[in-house]
LUMZA-862769 format. One record per residue (C-alpha): chain; residue in one letter; x, y, z. Coordinates in steps of 0.05 Angstrom, whole numbers. Last residue first. Layout:
BEGIN
<mol=A, type=A, px=X, py=Y, pz=Z>;
...
//
This chain:
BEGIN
<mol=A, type=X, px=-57, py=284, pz=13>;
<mol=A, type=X, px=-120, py=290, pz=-44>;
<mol=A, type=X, px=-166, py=238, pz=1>;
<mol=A, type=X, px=-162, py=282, pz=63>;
<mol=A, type=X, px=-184, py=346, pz=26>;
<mol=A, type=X, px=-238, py=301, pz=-7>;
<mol=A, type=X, px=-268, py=285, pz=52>;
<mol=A, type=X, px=-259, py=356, pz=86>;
<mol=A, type=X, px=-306, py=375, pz=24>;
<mol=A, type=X, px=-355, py=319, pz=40>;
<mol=A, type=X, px=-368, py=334, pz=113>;
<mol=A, type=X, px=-377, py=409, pz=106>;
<mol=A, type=X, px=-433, py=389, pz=53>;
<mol=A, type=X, px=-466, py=349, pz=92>;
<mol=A, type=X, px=-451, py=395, pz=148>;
<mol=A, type=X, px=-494, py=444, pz=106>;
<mol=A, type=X, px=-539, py=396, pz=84>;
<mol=A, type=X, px=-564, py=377, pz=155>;
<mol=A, type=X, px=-572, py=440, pz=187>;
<mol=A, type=X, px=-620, py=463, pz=133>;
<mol=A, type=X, px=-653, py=397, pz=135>;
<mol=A, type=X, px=-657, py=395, pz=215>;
<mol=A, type=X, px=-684, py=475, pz=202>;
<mol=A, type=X, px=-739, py=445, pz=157>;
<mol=A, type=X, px=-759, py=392, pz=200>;
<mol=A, type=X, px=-726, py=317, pz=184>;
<mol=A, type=X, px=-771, py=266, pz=174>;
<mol=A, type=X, px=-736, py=238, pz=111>;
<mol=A, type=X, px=-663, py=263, pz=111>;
<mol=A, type=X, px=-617, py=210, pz=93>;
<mol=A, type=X, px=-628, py=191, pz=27>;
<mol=A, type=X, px=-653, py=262, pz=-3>;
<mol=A, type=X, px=-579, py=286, pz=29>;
<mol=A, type=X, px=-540, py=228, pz=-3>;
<mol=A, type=X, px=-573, py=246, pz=-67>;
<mol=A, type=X, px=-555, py=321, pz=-62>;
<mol=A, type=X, px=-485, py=312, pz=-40>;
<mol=A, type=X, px=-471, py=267, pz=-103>;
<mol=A, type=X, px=-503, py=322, pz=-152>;
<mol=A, type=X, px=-461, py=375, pz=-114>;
<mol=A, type=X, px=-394, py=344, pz=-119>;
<mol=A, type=X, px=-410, py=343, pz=-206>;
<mol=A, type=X, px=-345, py=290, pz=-234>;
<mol=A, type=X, px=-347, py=259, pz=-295>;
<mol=A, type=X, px=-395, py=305, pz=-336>;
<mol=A, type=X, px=-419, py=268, pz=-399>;
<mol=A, type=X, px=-486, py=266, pz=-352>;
<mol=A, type=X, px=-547, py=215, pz=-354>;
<mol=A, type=X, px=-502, py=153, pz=-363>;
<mol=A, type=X, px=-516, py=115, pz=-295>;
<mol=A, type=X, px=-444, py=134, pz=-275>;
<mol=A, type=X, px=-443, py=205, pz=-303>;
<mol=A, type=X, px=-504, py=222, pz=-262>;
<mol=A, type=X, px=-467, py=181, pz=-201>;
<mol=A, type=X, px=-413, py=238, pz=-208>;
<mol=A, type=X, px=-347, py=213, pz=-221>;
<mol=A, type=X, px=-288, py=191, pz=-173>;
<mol=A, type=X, px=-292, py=122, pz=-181>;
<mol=A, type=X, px=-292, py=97, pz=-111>;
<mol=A, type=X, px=-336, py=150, pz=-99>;
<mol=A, type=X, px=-390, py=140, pz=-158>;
<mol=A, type=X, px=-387, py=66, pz=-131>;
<mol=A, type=X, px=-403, py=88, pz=-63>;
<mol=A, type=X, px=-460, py=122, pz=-83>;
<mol=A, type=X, px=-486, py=66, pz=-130>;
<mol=A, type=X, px=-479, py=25, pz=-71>;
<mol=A, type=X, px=-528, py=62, pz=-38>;
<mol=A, type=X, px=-581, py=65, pz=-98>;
<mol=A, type=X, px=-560, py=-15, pz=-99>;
<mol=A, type=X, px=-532, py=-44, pz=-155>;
<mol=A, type=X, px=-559, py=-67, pz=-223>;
<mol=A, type=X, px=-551, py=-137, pz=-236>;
<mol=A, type=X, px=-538, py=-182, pz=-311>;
<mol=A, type=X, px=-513, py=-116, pz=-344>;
<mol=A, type=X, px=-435, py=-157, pz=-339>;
<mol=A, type=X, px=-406, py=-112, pz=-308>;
<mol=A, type=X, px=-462, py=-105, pz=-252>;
<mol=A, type=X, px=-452, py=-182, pz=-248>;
<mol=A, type=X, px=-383, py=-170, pz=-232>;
<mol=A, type=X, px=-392, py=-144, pz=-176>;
<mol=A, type=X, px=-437, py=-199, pz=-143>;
<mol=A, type=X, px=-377, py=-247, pz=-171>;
<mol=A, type=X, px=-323, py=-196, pz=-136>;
<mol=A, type=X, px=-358, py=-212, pz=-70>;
<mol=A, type=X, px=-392, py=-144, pz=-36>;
<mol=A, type=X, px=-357, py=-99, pz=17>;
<mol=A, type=X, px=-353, py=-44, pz=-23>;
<mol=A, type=X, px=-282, py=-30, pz=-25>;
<mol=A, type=X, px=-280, py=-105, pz=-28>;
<mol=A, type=X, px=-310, py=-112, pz=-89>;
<mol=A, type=X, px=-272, py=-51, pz=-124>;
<mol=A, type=X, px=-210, py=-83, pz=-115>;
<mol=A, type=X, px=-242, py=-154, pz=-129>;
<mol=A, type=X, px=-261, py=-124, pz=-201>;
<mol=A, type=X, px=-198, py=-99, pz=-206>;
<mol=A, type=X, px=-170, py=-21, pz=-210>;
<mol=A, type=X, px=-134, py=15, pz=-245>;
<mol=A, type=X, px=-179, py=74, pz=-253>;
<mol=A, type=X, px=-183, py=75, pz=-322>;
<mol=A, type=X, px=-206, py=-3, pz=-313>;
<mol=A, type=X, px=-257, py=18, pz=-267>;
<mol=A, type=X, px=-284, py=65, pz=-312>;
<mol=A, type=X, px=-289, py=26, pz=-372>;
<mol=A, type=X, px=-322, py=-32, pz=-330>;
<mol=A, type=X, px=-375, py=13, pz=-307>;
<mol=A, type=X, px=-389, py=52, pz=-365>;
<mol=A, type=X, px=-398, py=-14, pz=-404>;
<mol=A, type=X, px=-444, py=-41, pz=-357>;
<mol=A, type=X, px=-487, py=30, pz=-340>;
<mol=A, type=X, px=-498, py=27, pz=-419>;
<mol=A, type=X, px=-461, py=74, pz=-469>;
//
């Protein structure tokens, strides 16, 4: 299945509109809908925030995993994003608040 298809199928499981998911990322429903329609590909960071939104791991997204949902594959790209010129220790320090950070996120997002 291409990145289009799995996109649309996905939203559409989740309920969700094209201008839902728009403005959840702060792009027009057109620009959206572009990625729908395989014309586009988004952003690495939008693909983040898409895998969010959706609740599935951006592997699954972009069709290189039949696993929905892997926490630790989304924590990993968000921590090679953000941590060029970091030390060793900074890293260290880094992912493990990362991590922190993500599983009080989805504490908050399950009440």
């Amino acid at each position: 299945m291409e990145f289009s298809e799995r996109l649309k199928n996905l939203r559409k499981q989740a309920h969700l509109t094209q201008v839902d998911v728009a403005e959840k990322l702060g792009i027009s429903q057109p620009a959206y809908a572009s990625w729908e329609r395989g014309a586009k590909k988004p952003t690495q960071d939008n693909l983040v925030k898409i895998a969010q939104i959706l609740d599935v791991s951006i592997d699954y997204l972009v069709g290189n995993s039949e696993e929905k949902s892997d926490e630790l594959d989304n924590i990993e790209l968000l921590f090679r994003m953000n941590s060029k010129g970091l030390t060793d220790e900074e890293k260290t320090v880094f992912k493990k608040e990362l991590i922190e950070f993500m599983e009080e996120r989805k504490k908050a997002f399950r009440n």
